[in-house]
C-alpha positions, -999 to +999 in steps of 0.1 A: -210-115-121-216-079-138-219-078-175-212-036-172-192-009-159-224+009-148-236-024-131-205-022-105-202+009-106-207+009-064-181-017-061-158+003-084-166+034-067-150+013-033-120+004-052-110+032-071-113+051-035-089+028-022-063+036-051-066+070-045-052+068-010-023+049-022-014+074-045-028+105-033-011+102+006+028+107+004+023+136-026-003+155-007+017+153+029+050+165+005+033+198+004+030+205+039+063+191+050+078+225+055+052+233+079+053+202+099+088+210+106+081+243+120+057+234+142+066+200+150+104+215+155+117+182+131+142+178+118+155+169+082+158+135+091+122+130+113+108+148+084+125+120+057+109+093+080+075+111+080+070+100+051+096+073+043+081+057+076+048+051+058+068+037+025+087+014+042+064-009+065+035-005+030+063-019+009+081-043+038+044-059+046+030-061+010+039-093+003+029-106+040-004-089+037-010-108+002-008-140+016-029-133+047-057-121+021-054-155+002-061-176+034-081-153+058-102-137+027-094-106+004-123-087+012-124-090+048-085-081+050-093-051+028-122-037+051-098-044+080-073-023+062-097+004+057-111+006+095-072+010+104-065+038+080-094+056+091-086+051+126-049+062+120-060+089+102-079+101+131-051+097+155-034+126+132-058+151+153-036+141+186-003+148+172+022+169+191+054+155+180+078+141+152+079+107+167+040+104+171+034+114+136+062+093+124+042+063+146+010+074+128+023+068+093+038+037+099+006+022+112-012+039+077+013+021+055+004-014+073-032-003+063-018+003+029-005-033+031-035-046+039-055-026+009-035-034-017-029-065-024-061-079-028-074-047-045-069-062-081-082-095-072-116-079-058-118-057-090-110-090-112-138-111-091-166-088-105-162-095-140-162-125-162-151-111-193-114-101-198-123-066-217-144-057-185-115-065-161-093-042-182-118-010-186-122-014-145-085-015-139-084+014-161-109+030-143-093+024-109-060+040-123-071+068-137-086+081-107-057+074-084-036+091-114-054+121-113-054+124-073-014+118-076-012+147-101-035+170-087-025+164-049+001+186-042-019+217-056-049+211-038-024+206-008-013+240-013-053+252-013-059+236+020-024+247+041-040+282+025-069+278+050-066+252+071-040+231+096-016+208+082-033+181+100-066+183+074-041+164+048-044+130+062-076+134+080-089+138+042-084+102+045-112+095+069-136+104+039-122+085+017-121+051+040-160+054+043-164+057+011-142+027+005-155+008+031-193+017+022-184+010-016-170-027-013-194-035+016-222-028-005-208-044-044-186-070-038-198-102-024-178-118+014-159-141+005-163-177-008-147-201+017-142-226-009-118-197-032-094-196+001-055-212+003-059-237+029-017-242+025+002-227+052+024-191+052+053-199+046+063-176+073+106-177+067+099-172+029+075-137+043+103-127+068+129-130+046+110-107+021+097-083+045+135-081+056+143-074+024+124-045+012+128-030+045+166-027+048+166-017+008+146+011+019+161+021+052+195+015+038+199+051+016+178+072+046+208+058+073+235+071+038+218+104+036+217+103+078+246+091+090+270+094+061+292+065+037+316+065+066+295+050+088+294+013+097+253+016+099+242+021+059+268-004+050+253-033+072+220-023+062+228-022+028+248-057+029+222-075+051+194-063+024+214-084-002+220-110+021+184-115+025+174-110-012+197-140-019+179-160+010+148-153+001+152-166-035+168-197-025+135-199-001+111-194-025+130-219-051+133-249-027+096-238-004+065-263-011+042-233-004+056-201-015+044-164+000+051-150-034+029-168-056-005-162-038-031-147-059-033-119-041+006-110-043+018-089-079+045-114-080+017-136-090+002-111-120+037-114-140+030-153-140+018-169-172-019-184-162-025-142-165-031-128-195-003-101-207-026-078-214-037-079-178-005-068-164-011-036-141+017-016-143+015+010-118+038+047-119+042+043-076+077+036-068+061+011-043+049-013-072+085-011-089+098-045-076+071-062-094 
């Protein structure tokens, strides 16, 4: 365990990376939006899924992703996650059309989903001491707080001098350094720390459902209009599988929203309050 800041500062470095993708991607791509529709010839709707695309599988897979972490290991998921963004990332370099950069950001937001729910666990597993644990989640936040407010200027700067493609290839950088950061700080994985229970895998469908159709739901409104059967099914089938999954995860022996790696988990009372994270990102209002 590290008894400083300074001590994990490499490991910190890895992590507070990773948070600055999460919040730094959908601002920074907002910017150039306008451009990609030129060139790209989208239209308002491909350009709402260019970056909705990317929100909904992150948020849809979050929960999935969490569990997966628990049992297969946090850190190995999280490295996993980073090789994919990077590789995604790259793949914006080929793009000639709406409906492969739509492809693109989907793929980033499952990286997302596999980054970022056992980012706060990794960050908690450095530290015994509770004020430590706090001054590195504050840390962490900070940074990807400043990236979120300073990303759509320095978007601006780079569409000044360079293709609109440099926005998400910034994210290559940022990988390595992830991926160099928690290779080097933060120990593999203790088999013994791992859930040996099994996914309960209608519990993580239902929930994946879920999010998904809440967020696909108000795109099809805006698309298609209210007089369409389309939202309306969406919309109805979200809250059909809300109220299935909370009769799941109420009657389930092994539930896929209590694993430690899922923010359901941080609001239960073993954590302490002051503990909480309580993130700005729309993606981490559900918790």
């Amino acid at each position: 365990m590290k008894t400083s800041l300074r001590s994990a500062w490499v490991a910190l470095a890895g992590l507070s990376a990773v948070f600055l993708f999460e919040m730094i991607d959908n601002s920074i791509l907002n910017v150039a939006l306008p451009t990609i529709g030129r060139e790209l010839h989208a239209s308002t709707v491909g350009l709402q899924w260019v970056t909705g695309a990317y929100s909904v599988v992150f948020g849809g897979l979050m929960l999935v992703f969490g569990a997966v972490a628990d049992r297969a290991g946090r850190r190995r998921v999280m490295l996993a996650g980073l090789t994919l963004l990077g590789a995604a990332s790259l793949a914006t370099a080929l793009v000639t059309t709406a409906e492969q950069l739509i492809a693109v950001r989907a793929v980033m937001g499952v990286a997302a989903a596999m980054t970022t729910p056992g980012s706060i666990a990794l960050a908690f597993r450095l530290f015994d001491d509770d004020q430590l644990r706090v001054r590195a989640m504050t840390l962490i936040s900070t940074v990807g707080l400043v990236g979120l407010a300073v990303g759509p200027t320095a978007g601006g700067f780079v569409l000044a001098v360079a293709p609109w493609q440099a926005l998400l290839l910034v994210n290559v950088p940022i990988a390595a350094l992830a991926i160099a950061g928690i290779r080097a700080g933060i120990d593999p994985d203790d088999p013994a720390g791992l859930h040996r229970d099994p996914i309960d895998v209608p519990g993580a469908v239902l929930g994946t459902a879920t999010i998904v159709l809440a967020l696909v739901a108000p795109t099809l409104f805006v698309d298609r209009g209210s007089h369409s059967w389309a939202p309306w099914t969406a919309a109805v089938a979200a809250v059909v599988a809300a109220v299935l999954f909370v009769v799941r995860e109420r009657t389930a022996r092994h539930r896929c929203s209590t694993s430690d790696s899922s923010p359901a988990r941080w609001s239960r009372p073993a954590w302490p309050t002051r503990l909480r994270p309580a993130w700005p990102s729309p993606e981490w209002a559900t918790w």
